[in-house]
ROLO-975889 format. One record per residue: residue number from 0; residue in three letters; x, y, z of N, C-alpha, C in turn. Coordinates in Angstrom, 3 decimals, padded with zeros to 6 digits. Atoms other than C-alpha are relative to their C-alpha. Example, Ala and Ser with C-alpha at 12.3 -4.5 7.8 and 13.67 -1.06 7.14 Angstrom:
BEGIN
SITE seq type      n_x      n_y      n_z     ca_x     ca_y     ca_z      c_x      c_y      c_z
SITE   0  ALA  000.890 -001.190  000.000  012.300 -004.500  007.800  000.900  001.200  000.000
SITE   1  SER -000.820 -001.190 -000.060  013.670 -001.060  007.140 -000.770  001.090  000.730
This chain:
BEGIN
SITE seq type      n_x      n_y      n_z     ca_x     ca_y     ca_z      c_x      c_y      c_z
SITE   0  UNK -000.513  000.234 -001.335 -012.257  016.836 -012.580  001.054 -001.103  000.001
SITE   1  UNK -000.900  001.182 -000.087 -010.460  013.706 -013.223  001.625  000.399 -001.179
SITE   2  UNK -001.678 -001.022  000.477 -007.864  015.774 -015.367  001.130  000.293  000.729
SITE   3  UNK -000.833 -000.467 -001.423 -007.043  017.754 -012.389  000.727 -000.622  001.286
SITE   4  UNK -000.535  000.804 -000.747 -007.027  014.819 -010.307  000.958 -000.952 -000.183
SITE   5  UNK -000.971  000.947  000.310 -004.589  012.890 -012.475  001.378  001.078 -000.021
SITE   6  UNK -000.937 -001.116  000.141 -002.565  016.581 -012.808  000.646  000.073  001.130
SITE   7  UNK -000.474 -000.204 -001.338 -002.077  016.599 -009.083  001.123 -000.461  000.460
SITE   8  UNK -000.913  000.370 -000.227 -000.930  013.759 -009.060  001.527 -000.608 -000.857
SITE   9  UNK -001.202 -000.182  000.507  001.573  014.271 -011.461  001.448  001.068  000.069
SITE  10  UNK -000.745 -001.327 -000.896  002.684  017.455 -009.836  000.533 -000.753  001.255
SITE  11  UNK -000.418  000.781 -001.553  003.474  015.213 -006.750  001.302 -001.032 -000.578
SITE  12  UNK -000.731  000.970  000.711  005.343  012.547 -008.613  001.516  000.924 -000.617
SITE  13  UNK -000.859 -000.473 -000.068  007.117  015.307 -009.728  001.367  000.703  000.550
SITE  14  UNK -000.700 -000.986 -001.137  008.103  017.057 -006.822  000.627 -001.118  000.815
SITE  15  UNK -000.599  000.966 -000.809  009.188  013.376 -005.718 -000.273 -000.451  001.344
SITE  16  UNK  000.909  000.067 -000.546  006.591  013.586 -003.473 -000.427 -001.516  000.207
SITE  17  UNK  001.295  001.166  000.244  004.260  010.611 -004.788  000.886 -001.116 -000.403
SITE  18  UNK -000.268  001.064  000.296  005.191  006.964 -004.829 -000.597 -000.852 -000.980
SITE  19  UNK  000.787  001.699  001.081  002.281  004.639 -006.362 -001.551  001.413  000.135
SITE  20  UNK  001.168 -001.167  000.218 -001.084  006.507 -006.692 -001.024 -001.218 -001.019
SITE  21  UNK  000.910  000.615  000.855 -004.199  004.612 -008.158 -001.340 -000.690  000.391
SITE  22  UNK  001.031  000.226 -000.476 -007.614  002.824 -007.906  000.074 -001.547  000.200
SITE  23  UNK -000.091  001.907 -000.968 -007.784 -000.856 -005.938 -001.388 -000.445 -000.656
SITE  24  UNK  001.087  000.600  000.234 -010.135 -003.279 -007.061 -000.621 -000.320  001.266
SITE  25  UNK  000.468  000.207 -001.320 -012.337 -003.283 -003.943 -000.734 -001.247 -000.205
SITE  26  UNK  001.040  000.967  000.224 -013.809 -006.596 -003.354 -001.096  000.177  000.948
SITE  27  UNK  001.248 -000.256 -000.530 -016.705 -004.881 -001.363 -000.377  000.467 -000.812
SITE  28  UNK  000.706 -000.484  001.803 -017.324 -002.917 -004.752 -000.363  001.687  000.744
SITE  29  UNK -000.491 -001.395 -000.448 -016.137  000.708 -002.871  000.265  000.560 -000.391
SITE  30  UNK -001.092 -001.039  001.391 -014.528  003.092 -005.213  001.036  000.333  001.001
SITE  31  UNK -000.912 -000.527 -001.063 -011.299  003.229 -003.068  000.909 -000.032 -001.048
SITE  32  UNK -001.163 -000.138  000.354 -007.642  004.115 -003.982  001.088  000.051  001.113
SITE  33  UNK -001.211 -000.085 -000.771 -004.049  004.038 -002.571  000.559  001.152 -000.556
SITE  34  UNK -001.016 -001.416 -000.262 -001.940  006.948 -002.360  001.603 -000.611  000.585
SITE  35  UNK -001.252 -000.273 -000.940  001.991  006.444 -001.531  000.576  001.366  000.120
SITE  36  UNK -000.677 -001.140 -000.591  003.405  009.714 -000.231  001.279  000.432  001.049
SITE  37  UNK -001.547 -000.379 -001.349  006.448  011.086  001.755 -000.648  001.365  000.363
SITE  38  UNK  000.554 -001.490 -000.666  005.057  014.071  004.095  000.477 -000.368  001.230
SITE  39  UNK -000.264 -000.134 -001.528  006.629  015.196  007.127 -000.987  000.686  001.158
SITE  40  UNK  001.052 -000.400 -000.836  003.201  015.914  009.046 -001.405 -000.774 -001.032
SITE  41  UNK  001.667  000.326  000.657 -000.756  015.271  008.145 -000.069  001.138 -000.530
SITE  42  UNK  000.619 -001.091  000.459 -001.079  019.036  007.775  000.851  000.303 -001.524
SITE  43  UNK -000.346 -000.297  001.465  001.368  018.812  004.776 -000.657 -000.893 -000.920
SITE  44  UNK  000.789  000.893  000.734 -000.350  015.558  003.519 -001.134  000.511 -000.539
SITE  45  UNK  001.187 -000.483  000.450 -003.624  017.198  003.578  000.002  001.094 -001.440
SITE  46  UNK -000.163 -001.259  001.267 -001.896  020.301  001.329  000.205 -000.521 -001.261
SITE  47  UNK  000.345  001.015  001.803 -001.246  017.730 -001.300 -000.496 -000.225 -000.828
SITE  48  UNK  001.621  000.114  000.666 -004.999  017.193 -001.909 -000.653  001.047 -000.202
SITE  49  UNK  000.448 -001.135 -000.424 -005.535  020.940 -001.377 -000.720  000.044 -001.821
SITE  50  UNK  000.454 -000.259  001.518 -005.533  021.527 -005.983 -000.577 -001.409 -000.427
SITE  51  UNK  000.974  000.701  001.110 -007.443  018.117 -006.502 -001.543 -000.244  000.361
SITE  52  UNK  000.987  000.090  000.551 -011.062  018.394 -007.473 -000.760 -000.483  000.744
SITE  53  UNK  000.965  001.384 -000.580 -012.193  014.983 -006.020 -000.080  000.313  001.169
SITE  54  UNK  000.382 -000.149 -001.570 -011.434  015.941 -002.746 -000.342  001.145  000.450
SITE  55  UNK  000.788 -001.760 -000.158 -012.333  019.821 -002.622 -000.960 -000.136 -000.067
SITE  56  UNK  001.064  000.291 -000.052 -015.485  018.493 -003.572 -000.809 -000.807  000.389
SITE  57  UNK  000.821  000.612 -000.523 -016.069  016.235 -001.671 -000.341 -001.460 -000.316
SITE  58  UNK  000.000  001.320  000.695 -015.719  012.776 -003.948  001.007 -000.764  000.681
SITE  59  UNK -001.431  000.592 -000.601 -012.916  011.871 -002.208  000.224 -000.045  001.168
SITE  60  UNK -001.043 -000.558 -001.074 -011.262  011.788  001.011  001.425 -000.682  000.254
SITE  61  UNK -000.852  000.454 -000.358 -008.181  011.504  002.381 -000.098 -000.477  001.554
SITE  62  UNK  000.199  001.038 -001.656 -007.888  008.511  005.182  001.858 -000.556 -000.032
SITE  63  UNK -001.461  000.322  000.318 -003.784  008.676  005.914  000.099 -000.715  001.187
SITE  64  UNK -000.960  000.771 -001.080 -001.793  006.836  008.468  001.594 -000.128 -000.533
SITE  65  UNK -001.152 -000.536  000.115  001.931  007.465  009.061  000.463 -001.653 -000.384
SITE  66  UNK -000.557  001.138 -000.055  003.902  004.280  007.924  001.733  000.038  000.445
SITE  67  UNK -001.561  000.677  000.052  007.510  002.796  008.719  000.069 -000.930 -001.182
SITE  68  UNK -000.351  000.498  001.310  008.904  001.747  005.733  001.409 -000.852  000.357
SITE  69  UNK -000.846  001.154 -000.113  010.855 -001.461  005.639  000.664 -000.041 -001.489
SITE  70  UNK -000.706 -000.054  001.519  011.404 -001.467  002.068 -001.134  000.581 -000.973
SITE  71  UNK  000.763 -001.109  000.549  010.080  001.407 -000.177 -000.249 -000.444 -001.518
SITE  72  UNK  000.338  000.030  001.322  008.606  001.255 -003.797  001.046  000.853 -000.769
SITE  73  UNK -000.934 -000.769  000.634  011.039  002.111 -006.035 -000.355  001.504 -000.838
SITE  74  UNK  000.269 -001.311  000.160  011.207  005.757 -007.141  000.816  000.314 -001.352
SITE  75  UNK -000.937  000.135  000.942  013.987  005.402 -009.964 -000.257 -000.575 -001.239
SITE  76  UNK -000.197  000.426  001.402  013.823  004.965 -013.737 -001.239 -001.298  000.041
SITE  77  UNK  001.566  000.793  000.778  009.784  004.059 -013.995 -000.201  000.875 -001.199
SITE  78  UNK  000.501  000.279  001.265  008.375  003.354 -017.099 -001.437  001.338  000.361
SITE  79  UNK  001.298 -000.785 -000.467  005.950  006.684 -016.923 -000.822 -000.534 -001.587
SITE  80  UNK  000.836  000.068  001.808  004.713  005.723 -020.906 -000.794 -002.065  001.008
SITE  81  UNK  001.082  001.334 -000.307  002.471  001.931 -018.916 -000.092  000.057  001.392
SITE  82  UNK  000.146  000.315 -000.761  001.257  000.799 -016.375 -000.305 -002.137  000.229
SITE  83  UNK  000.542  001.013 -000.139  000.986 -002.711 -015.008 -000.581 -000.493  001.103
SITE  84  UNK  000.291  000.513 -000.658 -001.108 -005.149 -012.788  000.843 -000.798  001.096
SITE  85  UNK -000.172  000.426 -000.844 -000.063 -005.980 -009.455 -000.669 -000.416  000.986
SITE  86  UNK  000.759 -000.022 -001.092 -001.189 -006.996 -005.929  000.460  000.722  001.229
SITE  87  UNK -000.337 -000.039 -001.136 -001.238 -005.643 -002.632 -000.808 -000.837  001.371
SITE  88  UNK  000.035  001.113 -001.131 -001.579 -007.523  000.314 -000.349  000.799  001.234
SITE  89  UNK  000.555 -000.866 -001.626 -003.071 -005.518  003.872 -000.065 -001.263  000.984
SITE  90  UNK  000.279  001.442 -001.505 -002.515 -007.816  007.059 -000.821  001.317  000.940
SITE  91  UNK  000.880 -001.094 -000.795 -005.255 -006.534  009.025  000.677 -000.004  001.834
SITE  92  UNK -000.817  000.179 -001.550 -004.215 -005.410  012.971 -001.103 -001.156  001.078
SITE  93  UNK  000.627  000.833 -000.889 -005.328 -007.820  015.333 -000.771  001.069  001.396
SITE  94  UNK  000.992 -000.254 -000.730 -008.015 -007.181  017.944  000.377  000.649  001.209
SITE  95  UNK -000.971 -000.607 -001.558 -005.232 -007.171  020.817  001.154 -000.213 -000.160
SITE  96  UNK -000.981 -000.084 -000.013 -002.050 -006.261  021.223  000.735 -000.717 -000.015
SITE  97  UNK -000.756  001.133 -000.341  000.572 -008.920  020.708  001.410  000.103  000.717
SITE  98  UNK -000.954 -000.396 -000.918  003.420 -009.892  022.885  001.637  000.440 -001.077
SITE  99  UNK -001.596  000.020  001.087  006.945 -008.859  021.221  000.196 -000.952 -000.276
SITE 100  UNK -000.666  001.440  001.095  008.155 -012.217  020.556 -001.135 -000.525 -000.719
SITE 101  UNK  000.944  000.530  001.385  005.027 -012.941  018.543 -000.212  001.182 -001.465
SITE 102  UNK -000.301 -000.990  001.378  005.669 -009.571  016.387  001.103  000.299 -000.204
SITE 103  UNK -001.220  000.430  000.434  008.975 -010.556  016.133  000.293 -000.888 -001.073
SITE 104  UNK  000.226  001.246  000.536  008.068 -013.846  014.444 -000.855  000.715 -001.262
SITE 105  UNK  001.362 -000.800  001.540  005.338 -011.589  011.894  001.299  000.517 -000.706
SITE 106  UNK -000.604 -000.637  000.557  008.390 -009.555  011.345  001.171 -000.566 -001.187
SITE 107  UNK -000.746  001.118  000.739  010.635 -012.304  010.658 -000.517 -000.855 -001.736
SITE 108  UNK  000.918  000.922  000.735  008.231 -014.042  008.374 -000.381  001.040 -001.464
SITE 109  UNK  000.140 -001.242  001.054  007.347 -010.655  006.399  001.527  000.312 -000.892
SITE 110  UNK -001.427 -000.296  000.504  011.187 -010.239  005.987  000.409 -001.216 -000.946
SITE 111  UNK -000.457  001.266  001.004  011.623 -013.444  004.483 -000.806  000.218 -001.315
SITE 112  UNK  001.223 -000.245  001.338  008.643 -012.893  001.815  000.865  001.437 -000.795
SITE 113  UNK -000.608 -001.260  000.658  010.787 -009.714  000.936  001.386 -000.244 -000.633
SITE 114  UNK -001.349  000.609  000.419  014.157 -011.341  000.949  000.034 -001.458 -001.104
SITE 115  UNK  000.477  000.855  001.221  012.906 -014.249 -001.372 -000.564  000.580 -000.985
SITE 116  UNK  000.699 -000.593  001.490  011.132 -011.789 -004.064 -001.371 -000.326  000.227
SITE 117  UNK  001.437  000.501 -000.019  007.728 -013.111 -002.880 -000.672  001.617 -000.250
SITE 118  UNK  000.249 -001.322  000.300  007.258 -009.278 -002.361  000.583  001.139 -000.257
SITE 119  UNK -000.762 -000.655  000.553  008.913 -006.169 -003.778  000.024  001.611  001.058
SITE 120  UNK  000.198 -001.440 -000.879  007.516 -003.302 -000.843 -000.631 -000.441  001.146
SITE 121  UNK  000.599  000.120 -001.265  006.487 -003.338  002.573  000.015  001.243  000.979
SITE 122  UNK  000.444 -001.125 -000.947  004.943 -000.570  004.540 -000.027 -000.744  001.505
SITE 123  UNK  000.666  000.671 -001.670  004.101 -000.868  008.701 -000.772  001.359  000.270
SITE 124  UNK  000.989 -001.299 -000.059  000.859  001.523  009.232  000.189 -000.021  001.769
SITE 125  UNK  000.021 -000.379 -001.051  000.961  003.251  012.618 -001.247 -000.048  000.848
SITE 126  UNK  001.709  000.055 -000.434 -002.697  003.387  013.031 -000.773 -000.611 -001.281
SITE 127  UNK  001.072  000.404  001.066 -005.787  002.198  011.455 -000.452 -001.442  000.375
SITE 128  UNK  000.279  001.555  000.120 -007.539 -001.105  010.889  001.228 -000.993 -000.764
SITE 129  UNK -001.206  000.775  000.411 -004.351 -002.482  008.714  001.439  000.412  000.259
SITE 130  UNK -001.568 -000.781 -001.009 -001.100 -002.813  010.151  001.197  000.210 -000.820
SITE 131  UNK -001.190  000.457  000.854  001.036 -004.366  007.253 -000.296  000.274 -001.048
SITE 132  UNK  000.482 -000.379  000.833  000.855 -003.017  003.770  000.853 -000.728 -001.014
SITE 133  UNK -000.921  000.485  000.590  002.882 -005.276  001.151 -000.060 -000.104 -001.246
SITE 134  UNK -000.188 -000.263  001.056  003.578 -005.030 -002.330  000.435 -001.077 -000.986
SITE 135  UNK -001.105  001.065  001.052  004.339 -008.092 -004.911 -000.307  000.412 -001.728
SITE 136  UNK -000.230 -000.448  001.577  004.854 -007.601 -008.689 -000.136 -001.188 -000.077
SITE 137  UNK  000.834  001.502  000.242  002.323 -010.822 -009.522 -001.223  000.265 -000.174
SITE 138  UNK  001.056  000.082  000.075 -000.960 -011.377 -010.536 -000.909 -001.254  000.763
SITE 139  UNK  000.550  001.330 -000.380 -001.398 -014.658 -009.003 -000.082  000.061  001.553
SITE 140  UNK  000.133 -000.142 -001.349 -002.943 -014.172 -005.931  000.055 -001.343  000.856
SITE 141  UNK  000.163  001.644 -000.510 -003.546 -018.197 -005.250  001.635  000.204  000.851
SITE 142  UNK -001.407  000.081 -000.236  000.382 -018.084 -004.813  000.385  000.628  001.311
SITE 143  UNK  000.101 -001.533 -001.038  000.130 -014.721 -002.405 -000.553 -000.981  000.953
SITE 144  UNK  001.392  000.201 -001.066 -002.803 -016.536 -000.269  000.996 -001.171  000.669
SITE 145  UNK -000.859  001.441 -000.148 -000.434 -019.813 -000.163  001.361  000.384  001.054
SITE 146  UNK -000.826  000.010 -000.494  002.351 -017.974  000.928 -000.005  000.642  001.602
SITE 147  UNK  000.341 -000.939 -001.216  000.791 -015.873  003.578 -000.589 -001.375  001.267
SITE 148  UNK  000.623  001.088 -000.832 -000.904 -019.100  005.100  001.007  000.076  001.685
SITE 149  UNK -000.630  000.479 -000.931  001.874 -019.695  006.977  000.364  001.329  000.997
SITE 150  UNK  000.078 -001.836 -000.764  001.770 -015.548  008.568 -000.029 -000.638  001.715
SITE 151  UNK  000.765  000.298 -001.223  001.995 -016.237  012.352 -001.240  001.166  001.019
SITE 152  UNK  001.111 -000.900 -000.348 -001.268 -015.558  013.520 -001.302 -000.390 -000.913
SITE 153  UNK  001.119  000.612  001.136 -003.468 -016.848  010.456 -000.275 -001.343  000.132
SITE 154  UNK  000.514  000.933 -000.049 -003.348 -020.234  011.340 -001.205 -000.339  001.660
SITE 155  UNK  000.513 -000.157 -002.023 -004.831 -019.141  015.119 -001.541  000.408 -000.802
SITE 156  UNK  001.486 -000.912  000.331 -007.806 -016.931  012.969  000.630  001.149  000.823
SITE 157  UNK  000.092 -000.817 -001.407 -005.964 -014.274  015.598  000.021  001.325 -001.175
SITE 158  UNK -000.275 -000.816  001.169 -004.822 -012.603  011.780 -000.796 -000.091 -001.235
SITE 159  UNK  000.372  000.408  001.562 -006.363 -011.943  008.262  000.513  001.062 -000.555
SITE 160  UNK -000.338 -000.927  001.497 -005.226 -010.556  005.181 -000.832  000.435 -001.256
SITE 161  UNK  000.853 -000.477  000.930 -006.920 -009.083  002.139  001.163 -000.054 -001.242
SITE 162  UNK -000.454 -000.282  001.156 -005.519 -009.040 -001.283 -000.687  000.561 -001.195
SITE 163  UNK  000.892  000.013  000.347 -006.473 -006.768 -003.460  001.390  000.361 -001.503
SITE 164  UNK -000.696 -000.193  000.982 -005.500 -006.169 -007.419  000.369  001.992 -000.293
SITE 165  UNK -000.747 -001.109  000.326 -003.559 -002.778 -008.312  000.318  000.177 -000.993
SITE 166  UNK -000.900 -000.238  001.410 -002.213 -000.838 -011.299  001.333  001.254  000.210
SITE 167  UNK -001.208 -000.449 -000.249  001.241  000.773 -010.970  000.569  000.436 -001.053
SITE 168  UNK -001.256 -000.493  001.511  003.909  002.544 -013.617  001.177 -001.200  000.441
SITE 169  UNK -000.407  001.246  000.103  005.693  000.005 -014.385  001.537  000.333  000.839
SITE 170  UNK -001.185 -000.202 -000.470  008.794 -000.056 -012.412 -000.032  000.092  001.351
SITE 171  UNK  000.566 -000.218 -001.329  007.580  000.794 -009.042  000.257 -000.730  000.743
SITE 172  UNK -000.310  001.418 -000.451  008.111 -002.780 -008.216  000.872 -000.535 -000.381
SITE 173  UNK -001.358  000.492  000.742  011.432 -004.070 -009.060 -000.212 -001.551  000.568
């Protein structure tokens, strides 16, 4: 099964489909994974997973949400022969709605972490429990946690973040 499920998603990757694809170190101790994808609907997303294994049977599911993409994982001249360790970063959505000029200021603040190299990708989830999905090519999360401090909204408690460790083809992350 895990053949098929790595075949899939190499058939996707192929078709230029699939972005990042792999298993998260859950620090609840979950067996979860990320998926990046380009699908113009859910009902094509779902057809994606249609030939793999894990989820025909039931080991798996798929839990999507549409994102806006601020700055995409690179798709160009990866290293398919490794993979390396990264992090991603989930700002979870707050409880209640904030006013525009305070997700103006998140936006601002996210943009800077992107425009300094702090991070290399940044999703915006449409739905779900996480709103912000961000991408750095680092292992040093201390650094990540340090830089996020200053997130407006984290020093209120109104925000939290999660960081969790990732493995990527190398390149993914410029």
């Amino acid at each position: 099964m895990q053949r098929g499920h790595i075949d899939n998603f190499k058939r996707l990757f192929g078709e230029r489909k699939l972005f990042a694809a792999g298993p998260l170190r859950d620090p609840a101790r979950i067996k979860r994974g990320i998926v990046v994808v380009r699908a113009a609907s859910a009902a094509e997303l779902l057809g994606y997973f249609q030939p793999d294994e894990y989820v025909r049977n039931g080991y798996m599911t798929v839990n999507a949400a549409p994102a806006r993409v601020s700055k995409a994982l690179n798709t160009e001249g990866i290293d398919e022969s490794g993979i390396e360790e990264v992090r991603i970063i989930q700002i979870h959505r707050p409880g209640t709605k904030p006013e525009a000029e305070f997700v103006a200021k998140q936006r601002a603040f996210l943009q800077a972490l992107l425009d300094n190299g702090t991070v290399g990708a940044w999703y915006t989830l449409e739905s779900g429990p996480v709103a912000e999905v961000l991408f750095a090519r680092t292992t040093d999360s201390v650094m990540l946690e340090e830089a996020l401090s200053g997130y407006p909204g984290v020093d209120l408690k109104a925000e939290n973040f999660s960081i969790w460790s990732q493995w990527m083809g190398k390149g993914v992350l410029r």
